[in-house]
OpenMM code with the backbone's topology and positions (N, CA, C; nanometers):
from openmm import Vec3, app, unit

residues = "UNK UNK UNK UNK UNK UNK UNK UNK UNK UNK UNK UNK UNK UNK UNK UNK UNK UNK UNK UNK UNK UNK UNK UNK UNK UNK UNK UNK UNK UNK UNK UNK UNK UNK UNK UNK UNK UNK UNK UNK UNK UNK UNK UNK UNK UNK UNK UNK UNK UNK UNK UNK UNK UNK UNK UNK UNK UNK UNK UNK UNK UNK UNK UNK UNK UNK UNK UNK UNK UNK UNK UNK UNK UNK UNK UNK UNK UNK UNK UNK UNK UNK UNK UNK UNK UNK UNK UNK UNK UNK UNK UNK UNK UNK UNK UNK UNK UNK UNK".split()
positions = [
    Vec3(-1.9550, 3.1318, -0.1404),
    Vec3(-1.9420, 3.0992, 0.0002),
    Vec3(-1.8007, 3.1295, 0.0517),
    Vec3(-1.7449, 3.0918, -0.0107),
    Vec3(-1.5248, 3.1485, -0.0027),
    Vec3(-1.5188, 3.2547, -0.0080),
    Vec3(-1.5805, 3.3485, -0.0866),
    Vec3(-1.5428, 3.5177, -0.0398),
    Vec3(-1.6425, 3.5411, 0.0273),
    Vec3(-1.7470, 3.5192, 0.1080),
    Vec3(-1.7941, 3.5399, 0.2601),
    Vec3(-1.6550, 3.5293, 0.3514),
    Vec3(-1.5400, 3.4457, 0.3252),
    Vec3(-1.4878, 3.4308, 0.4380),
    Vec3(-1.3485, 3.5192, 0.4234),
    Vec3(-1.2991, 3.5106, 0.3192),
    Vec3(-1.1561, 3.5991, 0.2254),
    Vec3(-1.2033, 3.6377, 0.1204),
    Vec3(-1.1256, 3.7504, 0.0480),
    Vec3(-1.1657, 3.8161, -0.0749),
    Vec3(-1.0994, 3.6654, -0.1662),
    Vec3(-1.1439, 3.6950, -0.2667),
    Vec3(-1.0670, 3.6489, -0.3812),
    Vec3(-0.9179, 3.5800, -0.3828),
    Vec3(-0.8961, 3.7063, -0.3637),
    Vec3(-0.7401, 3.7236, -0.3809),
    Vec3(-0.6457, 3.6586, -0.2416),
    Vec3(-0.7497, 3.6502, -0.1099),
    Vec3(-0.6357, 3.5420, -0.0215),
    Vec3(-0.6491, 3.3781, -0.0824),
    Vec3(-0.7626, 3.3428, -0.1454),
    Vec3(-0.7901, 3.2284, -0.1848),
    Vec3(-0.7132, 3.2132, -0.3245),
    Vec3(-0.6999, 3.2837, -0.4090),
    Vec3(-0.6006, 3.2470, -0.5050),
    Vec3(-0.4095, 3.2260, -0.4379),
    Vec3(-0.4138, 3.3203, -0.3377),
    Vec3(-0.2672, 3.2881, -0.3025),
    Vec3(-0.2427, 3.1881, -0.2012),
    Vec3(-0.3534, 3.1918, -0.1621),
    Vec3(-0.3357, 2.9654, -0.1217),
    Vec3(-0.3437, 2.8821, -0.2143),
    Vec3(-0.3625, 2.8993, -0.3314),
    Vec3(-0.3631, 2.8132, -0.4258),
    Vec3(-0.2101, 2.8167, -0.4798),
    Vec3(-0.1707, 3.0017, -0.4800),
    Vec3(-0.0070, 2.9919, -0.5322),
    Vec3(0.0698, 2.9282, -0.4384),
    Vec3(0.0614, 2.9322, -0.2899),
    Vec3(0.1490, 2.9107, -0.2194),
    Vec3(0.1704, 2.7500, -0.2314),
    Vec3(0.0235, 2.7037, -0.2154),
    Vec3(-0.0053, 2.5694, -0.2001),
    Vec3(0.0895, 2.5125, -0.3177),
    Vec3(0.1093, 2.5489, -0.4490),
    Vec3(0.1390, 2.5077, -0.5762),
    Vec3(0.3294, 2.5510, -0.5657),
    Vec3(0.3444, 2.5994, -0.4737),
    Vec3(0.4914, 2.6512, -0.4744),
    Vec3(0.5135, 2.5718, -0.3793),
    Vec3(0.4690, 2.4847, -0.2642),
    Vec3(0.5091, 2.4093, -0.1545),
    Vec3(0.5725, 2.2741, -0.2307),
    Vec3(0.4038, 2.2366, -0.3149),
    Vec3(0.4168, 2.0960, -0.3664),
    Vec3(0.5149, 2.1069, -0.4772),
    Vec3(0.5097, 2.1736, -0.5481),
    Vec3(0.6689, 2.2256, -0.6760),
    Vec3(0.8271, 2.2086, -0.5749),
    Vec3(0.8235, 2.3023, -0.4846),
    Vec3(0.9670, 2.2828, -0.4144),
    Vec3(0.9770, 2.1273, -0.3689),
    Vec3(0.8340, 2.0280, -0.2764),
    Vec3(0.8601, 1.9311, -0.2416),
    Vec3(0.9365, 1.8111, -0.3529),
    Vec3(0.8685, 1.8627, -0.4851),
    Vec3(0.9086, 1.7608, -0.5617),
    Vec3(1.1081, 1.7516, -0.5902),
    Vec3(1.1817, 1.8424, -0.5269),
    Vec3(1.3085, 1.8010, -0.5068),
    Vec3(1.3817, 1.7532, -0.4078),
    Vec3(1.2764, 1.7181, -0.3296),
    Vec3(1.3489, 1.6811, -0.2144),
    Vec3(1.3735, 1.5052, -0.1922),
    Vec3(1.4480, 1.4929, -0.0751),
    Vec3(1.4696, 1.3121, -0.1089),
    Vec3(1.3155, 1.2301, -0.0767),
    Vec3(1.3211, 1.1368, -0.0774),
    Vec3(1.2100, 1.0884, -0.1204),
    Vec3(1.1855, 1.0142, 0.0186),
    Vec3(1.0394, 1.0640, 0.0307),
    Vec3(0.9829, 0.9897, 0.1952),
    Vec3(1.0098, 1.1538, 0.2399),
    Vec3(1.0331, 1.2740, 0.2109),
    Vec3(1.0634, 1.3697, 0.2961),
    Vec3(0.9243, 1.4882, 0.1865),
    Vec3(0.8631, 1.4204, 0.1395),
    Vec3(0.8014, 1.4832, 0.0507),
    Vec3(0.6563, 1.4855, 0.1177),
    Vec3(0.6133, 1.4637, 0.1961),
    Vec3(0.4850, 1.5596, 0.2503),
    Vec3(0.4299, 1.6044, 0.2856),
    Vec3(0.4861, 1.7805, 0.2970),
    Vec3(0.4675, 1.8830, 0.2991),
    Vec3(0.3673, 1.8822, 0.1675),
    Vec3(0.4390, 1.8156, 0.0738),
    Vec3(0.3885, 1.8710, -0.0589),
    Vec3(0.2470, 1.7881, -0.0891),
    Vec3(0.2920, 1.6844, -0.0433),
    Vec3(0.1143, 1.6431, -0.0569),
    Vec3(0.0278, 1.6725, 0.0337),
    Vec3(0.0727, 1.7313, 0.0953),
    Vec3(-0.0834, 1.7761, 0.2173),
    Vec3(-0.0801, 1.9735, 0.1818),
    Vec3(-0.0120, 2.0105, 0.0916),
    Vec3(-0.0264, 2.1571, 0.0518),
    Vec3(-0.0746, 2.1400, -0.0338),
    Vec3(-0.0797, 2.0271, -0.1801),
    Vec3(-0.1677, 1.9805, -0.3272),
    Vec3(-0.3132, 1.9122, -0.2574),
    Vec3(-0.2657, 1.9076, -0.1302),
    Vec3(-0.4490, 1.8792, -0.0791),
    Vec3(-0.5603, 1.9617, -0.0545),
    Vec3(-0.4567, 2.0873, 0.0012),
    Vec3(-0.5747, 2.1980, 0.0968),
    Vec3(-0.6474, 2.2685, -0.0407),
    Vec3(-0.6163, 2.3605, -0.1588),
    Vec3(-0.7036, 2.3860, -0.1844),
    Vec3(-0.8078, 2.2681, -0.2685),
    Vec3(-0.7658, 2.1879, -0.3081),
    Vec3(-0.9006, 2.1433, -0.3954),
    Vec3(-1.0397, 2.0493, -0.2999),
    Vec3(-0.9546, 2.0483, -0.1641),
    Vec3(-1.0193, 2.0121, -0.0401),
    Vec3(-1.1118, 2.1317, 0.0189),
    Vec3(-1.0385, 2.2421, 0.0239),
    Vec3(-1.0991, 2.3817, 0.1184),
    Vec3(-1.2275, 2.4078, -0.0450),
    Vec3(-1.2171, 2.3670, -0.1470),
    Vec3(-1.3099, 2.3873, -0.2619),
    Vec3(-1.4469, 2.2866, -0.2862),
    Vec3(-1.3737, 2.2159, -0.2906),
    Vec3(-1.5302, 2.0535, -0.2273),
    Vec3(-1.5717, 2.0932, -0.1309),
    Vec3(-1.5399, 2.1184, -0.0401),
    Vec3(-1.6300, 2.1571, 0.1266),
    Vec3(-1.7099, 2.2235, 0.0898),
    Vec3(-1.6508, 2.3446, 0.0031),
    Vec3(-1.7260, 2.4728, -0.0013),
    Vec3(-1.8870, 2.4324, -0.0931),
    Vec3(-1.8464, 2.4077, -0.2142),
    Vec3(-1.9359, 2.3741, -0.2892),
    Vec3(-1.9862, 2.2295, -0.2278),
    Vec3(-2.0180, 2.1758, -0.2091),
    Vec3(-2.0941, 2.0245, -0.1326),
    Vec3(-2.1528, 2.1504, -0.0186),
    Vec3(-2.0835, 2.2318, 0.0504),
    Vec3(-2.2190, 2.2726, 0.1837),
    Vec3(-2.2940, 2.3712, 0.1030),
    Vec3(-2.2334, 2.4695, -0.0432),
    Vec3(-2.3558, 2.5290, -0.0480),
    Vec3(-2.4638, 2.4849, -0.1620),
    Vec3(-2.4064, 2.3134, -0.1831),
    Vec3(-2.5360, 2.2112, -0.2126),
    Vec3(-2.6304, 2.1709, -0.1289),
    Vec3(-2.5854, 2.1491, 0.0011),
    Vec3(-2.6485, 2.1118, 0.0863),
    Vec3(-2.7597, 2.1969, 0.1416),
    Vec3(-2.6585, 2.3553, 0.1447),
    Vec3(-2.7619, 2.4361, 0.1591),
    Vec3(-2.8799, 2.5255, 0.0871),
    Vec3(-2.8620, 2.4137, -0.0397),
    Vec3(-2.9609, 2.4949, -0.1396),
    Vec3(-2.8985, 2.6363, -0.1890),
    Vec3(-2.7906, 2.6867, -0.1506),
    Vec3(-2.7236, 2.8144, -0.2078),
    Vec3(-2.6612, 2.8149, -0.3648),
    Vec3(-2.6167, 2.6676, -0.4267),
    Vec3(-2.5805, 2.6347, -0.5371),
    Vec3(-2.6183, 2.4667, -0.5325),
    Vec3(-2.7347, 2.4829, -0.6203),
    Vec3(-2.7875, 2.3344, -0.6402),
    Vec3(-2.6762, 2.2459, -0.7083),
    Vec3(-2.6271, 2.3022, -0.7896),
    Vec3(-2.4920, 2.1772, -0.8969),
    Vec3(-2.3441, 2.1574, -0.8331),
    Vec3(-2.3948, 2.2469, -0.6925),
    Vec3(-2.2375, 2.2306, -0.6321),
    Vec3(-2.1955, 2.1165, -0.6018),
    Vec3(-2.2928, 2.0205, -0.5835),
    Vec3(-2.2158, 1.8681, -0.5703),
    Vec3(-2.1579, 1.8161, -0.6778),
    Vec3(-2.2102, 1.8761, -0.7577),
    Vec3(-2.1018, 1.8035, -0.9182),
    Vec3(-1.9507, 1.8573, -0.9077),
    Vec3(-1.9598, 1.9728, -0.9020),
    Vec3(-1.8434, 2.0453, -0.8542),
    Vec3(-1.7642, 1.9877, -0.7390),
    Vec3(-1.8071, 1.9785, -0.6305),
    Vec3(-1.7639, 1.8878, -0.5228),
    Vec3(-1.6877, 1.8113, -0.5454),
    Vec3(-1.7824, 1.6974, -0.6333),
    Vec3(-1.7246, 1.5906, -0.6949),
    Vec3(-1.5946, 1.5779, -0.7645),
    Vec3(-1.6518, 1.7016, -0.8011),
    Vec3(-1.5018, 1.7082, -0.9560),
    Vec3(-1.3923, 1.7674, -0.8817),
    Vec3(-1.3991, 1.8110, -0.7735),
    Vec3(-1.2652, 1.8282, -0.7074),
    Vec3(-1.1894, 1.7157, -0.6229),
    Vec3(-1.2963, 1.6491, -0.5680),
    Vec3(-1.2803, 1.5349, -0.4786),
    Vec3(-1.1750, 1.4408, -0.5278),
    Vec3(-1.2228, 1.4205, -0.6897),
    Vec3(-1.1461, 1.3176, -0.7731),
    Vec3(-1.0123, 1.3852, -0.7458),
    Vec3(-0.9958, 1.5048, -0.7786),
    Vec3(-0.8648, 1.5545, -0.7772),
    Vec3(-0.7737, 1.5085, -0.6390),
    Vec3(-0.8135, 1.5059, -0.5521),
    Vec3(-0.7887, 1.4949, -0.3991),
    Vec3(-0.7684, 1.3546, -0.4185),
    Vec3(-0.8352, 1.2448, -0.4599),
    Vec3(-0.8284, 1.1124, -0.4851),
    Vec3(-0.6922, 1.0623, -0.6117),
    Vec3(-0.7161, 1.1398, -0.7068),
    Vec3(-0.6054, 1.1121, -0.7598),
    Vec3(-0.4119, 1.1832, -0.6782),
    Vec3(-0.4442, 1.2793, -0.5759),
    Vec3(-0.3170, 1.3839, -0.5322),
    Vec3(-0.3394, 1.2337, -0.3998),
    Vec3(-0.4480, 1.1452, -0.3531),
    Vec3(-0.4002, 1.0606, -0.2510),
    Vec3(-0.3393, 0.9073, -0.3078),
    Vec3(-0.3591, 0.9151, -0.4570),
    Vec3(-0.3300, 0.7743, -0.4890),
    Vec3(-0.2065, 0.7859, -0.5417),
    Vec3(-0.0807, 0.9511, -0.5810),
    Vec3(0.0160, 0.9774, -0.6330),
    Vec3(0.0768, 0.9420, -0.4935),
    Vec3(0.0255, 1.0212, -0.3369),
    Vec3(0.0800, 0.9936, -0.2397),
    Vec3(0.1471, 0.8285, -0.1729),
    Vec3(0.0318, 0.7597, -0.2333),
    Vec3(0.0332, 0.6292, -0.1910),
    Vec3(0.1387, 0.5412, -0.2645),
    Vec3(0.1575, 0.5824, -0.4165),
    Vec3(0.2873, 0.4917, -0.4905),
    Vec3(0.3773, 0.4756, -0.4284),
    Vec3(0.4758, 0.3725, -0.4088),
    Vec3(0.5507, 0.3855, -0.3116),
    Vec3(0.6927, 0.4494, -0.4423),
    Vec3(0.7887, 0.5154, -0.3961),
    Vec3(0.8728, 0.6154, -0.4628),
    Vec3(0.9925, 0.4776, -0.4570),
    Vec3(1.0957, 0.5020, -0.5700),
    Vec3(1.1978, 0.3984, -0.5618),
    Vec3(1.3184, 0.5091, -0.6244),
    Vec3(1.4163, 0.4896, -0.5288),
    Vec3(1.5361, 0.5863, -0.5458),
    Vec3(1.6363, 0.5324, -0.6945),
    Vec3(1.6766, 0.6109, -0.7439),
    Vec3(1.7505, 0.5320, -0.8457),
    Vec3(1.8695, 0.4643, -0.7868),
    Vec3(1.8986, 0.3152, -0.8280),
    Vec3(1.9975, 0.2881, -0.7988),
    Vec3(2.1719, 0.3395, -0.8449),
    Vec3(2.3024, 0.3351, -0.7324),
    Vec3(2.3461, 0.4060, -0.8085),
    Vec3(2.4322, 0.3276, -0.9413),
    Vec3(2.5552, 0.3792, -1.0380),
    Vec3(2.5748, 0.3654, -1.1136),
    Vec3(2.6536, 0.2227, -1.1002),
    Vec3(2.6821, 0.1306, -1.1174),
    Vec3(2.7828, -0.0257, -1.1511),
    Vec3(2.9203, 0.0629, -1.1305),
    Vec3(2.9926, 0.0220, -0.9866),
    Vec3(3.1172, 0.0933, -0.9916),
    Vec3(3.1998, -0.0021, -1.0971),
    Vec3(3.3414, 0.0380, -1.1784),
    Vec3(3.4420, -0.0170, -1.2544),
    Vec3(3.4978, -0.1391, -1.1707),
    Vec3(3.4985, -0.2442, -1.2925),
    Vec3(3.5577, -0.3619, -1.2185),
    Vec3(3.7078, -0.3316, -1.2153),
    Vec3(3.7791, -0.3815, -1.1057),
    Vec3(3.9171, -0.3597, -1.0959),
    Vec3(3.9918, -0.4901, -1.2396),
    Vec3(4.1381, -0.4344, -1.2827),
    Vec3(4.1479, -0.5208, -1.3751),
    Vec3(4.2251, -0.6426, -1.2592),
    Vec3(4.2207, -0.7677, -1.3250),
    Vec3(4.3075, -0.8474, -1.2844),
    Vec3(4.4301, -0.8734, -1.3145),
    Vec3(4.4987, -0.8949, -1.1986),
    Vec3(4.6505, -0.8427, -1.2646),
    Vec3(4.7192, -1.0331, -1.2608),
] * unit.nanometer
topology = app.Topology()
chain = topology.addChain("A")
for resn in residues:
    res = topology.addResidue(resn, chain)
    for name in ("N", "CA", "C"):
        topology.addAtom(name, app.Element.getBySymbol(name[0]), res)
């Protein structure tokens, strides 16, 4: 049903790009990071759609398993989103001596 709409090959480089968004996000400060979870969303999201409609449409009967098995993925990339992130604190500055 996905190469009805792009060859192959634009759908694998949304997957690279997507995977190079969420990779760069992971250095950035924290709370400024999602870009990267809504780019680790689109393909395994734009992949459940696909397979769940061509279950629906009788075009691939087991595509809902498939569906499924991406969905989780999407569920586990929304429950990484949801942790809340904790900055490291910084280091114990030197106590001054007493004189």
């Amino acid at each position: 049903m996905l190469t009805d709409r792009c060859p192959i090959q634009a759908w694998a480089w949304l997957w690279i790009a997507a995977g190079a968004v969420a990779a760069a996000s992971a250095f950035v400060k924290i709370g400024r990071d999602g870009a990267g979870f809504i780019a680790a969303y689109a393909p395994p999201t734009v992949w459940a759609v696909a397979y769940a409609a061509a279950a629906f449409s009788g075009d691939f009967s087991r595509g809902g398993f498939v569906a499924v098995w991406y969905l989780t993925t999407v569920g586990v990339i929304m429950w990484a989103a949801a942790v809340p992130e904790y900055s490291v604190p910084p280091p114990p500055r030197p106590q001054k001596e007493a004189r």
